[in-house]
C-alpha positions in Angstrom: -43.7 6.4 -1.0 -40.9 5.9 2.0 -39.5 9.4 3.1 -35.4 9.8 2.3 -34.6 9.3 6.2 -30.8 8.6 4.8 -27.7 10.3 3.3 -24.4 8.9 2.2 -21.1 11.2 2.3 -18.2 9.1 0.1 -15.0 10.1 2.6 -12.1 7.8 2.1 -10.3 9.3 -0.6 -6.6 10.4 -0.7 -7.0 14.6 -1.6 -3.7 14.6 -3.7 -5.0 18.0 -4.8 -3.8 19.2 -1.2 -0.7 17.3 -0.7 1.7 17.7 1.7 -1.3 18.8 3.8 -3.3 15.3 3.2 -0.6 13.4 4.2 -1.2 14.3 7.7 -4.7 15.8 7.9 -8.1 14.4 5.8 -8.7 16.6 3.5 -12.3 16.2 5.2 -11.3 17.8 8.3 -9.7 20.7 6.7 -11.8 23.8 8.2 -13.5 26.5 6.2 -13.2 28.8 9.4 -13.9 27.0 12.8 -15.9 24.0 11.0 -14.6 20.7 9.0 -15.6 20.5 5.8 -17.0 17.1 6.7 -19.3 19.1 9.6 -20.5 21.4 7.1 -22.0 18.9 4.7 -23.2 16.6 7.6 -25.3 19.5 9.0 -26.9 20.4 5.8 -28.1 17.0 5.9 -29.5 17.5 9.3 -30.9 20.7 8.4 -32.7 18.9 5.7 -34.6 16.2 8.0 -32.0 13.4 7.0 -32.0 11.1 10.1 -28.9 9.4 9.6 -25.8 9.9 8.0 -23.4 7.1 6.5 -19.9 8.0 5.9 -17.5 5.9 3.2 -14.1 5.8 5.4 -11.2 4.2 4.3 -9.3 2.4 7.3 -6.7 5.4 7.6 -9.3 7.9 7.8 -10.2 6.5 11.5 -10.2 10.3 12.8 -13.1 11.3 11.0 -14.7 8.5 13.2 -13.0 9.8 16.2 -14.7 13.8 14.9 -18.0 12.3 15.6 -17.6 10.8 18.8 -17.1 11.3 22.4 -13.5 12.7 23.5 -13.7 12.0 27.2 -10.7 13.5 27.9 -11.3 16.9 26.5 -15.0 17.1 27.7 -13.5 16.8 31.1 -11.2 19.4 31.5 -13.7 22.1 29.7 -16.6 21.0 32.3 -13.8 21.3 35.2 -12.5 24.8 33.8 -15.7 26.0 33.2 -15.7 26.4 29.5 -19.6 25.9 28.9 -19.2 27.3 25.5 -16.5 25.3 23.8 -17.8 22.0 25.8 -21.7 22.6 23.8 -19.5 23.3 20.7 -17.3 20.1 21.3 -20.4 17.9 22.4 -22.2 19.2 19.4 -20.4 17.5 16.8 -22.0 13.8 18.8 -25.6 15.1 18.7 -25.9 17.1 15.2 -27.0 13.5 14.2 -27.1 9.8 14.0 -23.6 9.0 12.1 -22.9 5.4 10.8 -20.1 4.5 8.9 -18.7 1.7 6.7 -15.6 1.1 5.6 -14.3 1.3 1.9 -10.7 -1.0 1.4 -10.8 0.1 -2.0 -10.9 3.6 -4.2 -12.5 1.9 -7.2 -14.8 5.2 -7.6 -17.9 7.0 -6.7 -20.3 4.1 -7.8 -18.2 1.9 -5.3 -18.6 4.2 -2.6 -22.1 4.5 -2.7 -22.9 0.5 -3.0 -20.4 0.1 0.2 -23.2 1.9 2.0 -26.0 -1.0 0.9 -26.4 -2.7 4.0 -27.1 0.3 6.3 -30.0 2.0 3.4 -31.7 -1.6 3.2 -34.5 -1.2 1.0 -35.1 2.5 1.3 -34.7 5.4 -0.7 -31.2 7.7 0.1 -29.0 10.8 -0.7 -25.9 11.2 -1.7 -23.7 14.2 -1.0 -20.0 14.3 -2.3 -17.2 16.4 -0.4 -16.0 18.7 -3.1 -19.0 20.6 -2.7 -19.9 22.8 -0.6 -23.3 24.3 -1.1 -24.5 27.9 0.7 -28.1 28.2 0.4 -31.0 29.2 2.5 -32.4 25.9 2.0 -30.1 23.0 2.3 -29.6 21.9 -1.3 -30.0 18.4 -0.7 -33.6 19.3 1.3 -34.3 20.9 -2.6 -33.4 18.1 -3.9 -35.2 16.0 -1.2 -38.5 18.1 -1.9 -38.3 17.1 -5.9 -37.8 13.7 -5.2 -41.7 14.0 -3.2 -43.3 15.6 -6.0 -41.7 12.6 -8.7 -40.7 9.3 -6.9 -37.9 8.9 -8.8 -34.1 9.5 -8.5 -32.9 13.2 -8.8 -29.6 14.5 -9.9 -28.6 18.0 -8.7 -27.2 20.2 -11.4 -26.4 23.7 -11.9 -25.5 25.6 -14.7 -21.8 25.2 -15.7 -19.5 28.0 -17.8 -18.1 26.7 -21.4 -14.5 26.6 -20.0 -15.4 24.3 -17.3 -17.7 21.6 -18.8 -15.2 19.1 -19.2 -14.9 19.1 -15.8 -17.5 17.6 -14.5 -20.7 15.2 -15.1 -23.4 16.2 -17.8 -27.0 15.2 -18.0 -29.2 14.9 -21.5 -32.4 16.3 -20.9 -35.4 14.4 -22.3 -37.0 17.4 -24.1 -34.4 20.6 -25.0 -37.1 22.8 -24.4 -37.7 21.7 -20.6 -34.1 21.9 -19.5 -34.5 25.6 -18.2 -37.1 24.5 -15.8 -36.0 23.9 -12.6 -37.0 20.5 -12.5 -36.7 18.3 -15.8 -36.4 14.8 -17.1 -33.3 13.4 -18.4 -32.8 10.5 -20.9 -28.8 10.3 -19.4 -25.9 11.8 -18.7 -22.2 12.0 -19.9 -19.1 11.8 -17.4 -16.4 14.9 -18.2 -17.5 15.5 -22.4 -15.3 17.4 -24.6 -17.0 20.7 -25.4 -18.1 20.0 -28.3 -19.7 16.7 -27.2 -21.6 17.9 -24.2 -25.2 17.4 -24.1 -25.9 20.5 -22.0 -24.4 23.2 -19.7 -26.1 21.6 -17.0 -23.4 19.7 -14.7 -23.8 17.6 -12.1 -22.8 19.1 -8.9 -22.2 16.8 -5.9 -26.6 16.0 -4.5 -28.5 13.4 -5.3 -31.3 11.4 -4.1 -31.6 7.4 -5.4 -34.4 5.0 -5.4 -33.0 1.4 -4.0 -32.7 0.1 -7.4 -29.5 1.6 -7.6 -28.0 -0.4 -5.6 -28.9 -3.3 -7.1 -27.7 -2.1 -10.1 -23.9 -0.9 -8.6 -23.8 -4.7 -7.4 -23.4 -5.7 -10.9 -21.7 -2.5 -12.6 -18.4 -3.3 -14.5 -15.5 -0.4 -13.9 -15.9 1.8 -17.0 -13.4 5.2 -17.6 -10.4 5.1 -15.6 -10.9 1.6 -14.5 -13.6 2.6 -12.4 -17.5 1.9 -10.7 -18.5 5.1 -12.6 -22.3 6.0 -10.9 -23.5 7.9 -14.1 -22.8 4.3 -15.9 -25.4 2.8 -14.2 -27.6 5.5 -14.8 -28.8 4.1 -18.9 -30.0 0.7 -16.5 -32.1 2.8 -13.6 -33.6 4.4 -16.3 -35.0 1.4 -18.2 -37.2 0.3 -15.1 -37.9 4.2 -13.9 -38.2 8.4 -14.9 -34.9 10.4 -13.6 -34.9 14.0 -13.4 -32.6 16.3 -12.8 -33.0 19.5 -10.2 -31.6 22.7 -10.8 -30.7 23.6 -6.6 -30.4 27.1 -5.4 -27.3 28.2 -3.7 -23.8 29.3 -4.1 -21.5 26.3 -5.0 -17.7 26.3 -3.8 -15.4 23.5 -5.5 -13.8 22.2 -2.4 -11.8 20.1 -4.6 -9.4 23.4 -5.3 -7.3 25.8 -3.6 -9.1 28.8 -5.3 -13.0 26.8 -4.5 -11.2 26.7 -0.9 -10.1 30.3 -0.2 -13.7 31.3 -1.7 -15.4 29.5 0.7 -13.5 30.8 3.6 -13.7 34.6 2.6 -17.1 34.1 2.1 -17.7 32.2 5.2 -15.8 34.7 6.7 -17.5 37.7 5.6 -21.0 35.7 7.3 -18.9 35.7 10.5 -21.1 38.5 12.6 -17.4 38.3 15.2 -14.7 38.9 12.4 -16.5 40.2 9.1 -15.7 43.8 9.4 -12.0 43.3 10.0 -11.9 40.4 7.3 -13.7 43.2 5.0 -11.2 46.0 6.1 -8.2 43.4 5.6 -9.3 42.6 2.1 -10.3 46.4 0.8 -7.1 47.4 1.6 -5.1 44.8 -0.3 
C-alpha cells in the first residue's frame, strides 16, 4: 500500500464572508496571531509526515505563491541588521515544506479543486485539507486521519460531531451500520451535502480532512456539476464506493470555522491564550471586560 506522501489545500476562492477585507488581502493570509491561516494548515501537514503540499490558486491569488518563497530583498536587510530571529522566522515559511501549486481559472467547486491537483498526485494516494478549518490538536488531525487510512486502504472522511442547529451547514455521512457510528472509526454507505434536519442521516459532519485513494480522480474527470451548478466531491462519493470500502474518522481536536467572524475571533483568543509571551495580559484584558 503506497504511504500518503501528498496533501492538497483548495486556495483560490473569493472569501465574500470577509469583504471589504478580501478585496485586498486572501482571505488565506489573514493571520490568527503572527501566522496565516494558510501557514497554519500547511504545517499540520508537515507535522503529519506529508512531503508535499499542492495549493489550488486562482491567478489573482499570486501572493500566496510569493508567502512561500524567497523575498530577497527582505532577507537582506534582516541578515545586514542583524535580526537573526525574524530572518529564521521569515526563511521558515521556504523550508516548512515542499509546496507546489496549480492554478484553478475557475470556481466550479471543491470536486474541481481537488481534480486541478491530478497531475502533481499521479497515481498515488493524497489528502485533502480545506481552509475553513482550522484544527488544534495534539496530533495533527489529518496525521489521524493519515493513521486510519493505514489500518483500511481506503478513502477516509473526517467528521466530528455536529449540534442540531448547525447540521444544515455542512456535509453528512450515512454510516453503514447505526450501531458502529459512535466508534471512532466506521464505514459509510454515503453521505448527504447541507440536509434539512429532518433529512440528515447523522450528526456526524464532515469537517474539512480527508484522505483519497487515486480512483478519485478518475472519477472527478467525469463528474457532472450537481447543487449550485457545481463539481460537488461528496457526488462522486456513491461511484468510489462501488469499486471500494469508505470510512469515515471521528479526529480529535478543537475545530474553529475559519469561514466566520465568530470561528475567527475563537481561534485568535484561543491562539492567544497558548501564546507563553502575551497570554496573561490577553487573560487579564478579557476577565476584566
Amino acid at each position: 500500500m503506497k504511504k500518503v506522501k501528498k496533501v492538497i489545500i483548495p486556495a483560490a476562492g473569493w472569501g465574500t464572508r470577509f469583504l471589504p477585507l478580501t478585496k485586498v488581502v486572501h482571505k488565506e493570509l489573514v493571520p490568527v496571531l503572527n501566522k496565516p491561516i494558510i501557514h497554519h494548515l500547511v504545517e499540520e501537514a508537515s507535522n503529519a509526515g506529508i512531503e508535499e503540499v499542492i495549493l489550488i490558486i486562482s491567478p489573482r491569488k499570486m501572493e500566496i505563491m510569493n508567502y512561500f518563497q524567497t523575498n530577497v530583498e527582505l532577507e537582506t536587510m534582516l541578515r545586514e541588521k542583524g535580526k537573526v530571529e525574524m530572518l529564521h522566522m521569515v526563511e521558515s515559511t521556504r523550508k516548512i515544506i515542499k509546496v507546489k501549486f496549480a492554478i484553478q481559472n475557475e470556481q466550479l467547486g471543491l470536486g474541481h479543486a481537488i481534480f486541478m491537483g491530478a497531475d502533481l498526485t499521479h497515481d498515488e494516494p493524497f489528502a485533502v485539507i480545506l481552509g475553513d478549518d482550522l484544527i488544534r490538536s495534539e496530533k495533527p488531525a489529518i496525521k489521524q486521519l493519515i493513521e486510519a487510512y493505514e489500518k483500511t486502504g481506503s478513502s477516509i472522511i473526517g467528521v466530528q460531531d455536529i449540534e442540531p442547529q448547525n447540521i444544515h451547514k455542512y456535509g453528512v455521512v450515512l454510516p453503514t451500520n447505526e450501531s458502529e457510528k459512535e466508534e471512532e472509526l466506521f464505514e459509510i454507505a454515503g453521505a448527504v451535502e447541507k440536509p434539512a434536519l429532518k433529512d440528515a442521516p447523522s450528526n456526524k459532519a464532515i469537517l474539512g480532512r480527508y484522505i483519497f485513494t487515486p480512483k478519485l480522480m478518475k472519477l472527478l474527470r467525469d463528474l457532472k456539476p450537481g447543487v449550485g451548478n457545481e463539481i460537488n466531491v461528496v457526488d462522486a462519493f456513491e461511484n468510489l464506493m462501488k469499486t471500494e470500502k469508505m470510512y469515515a474518522f471521528t479526529f480529535e481536536g478543537t475545530r474553529y470555522d475559519l469561514g466566520s467572524i465568530e470561528g475567527f475571533v475563537k481561534a485568535t483568543i484561543d491562539y492567544a491564550l497558548e501564546n507563553n509571551e502575551i497570554k496573561d495580559s490577553i487573560y487579564e484584558f478579557i476577565k476584566n471586560k
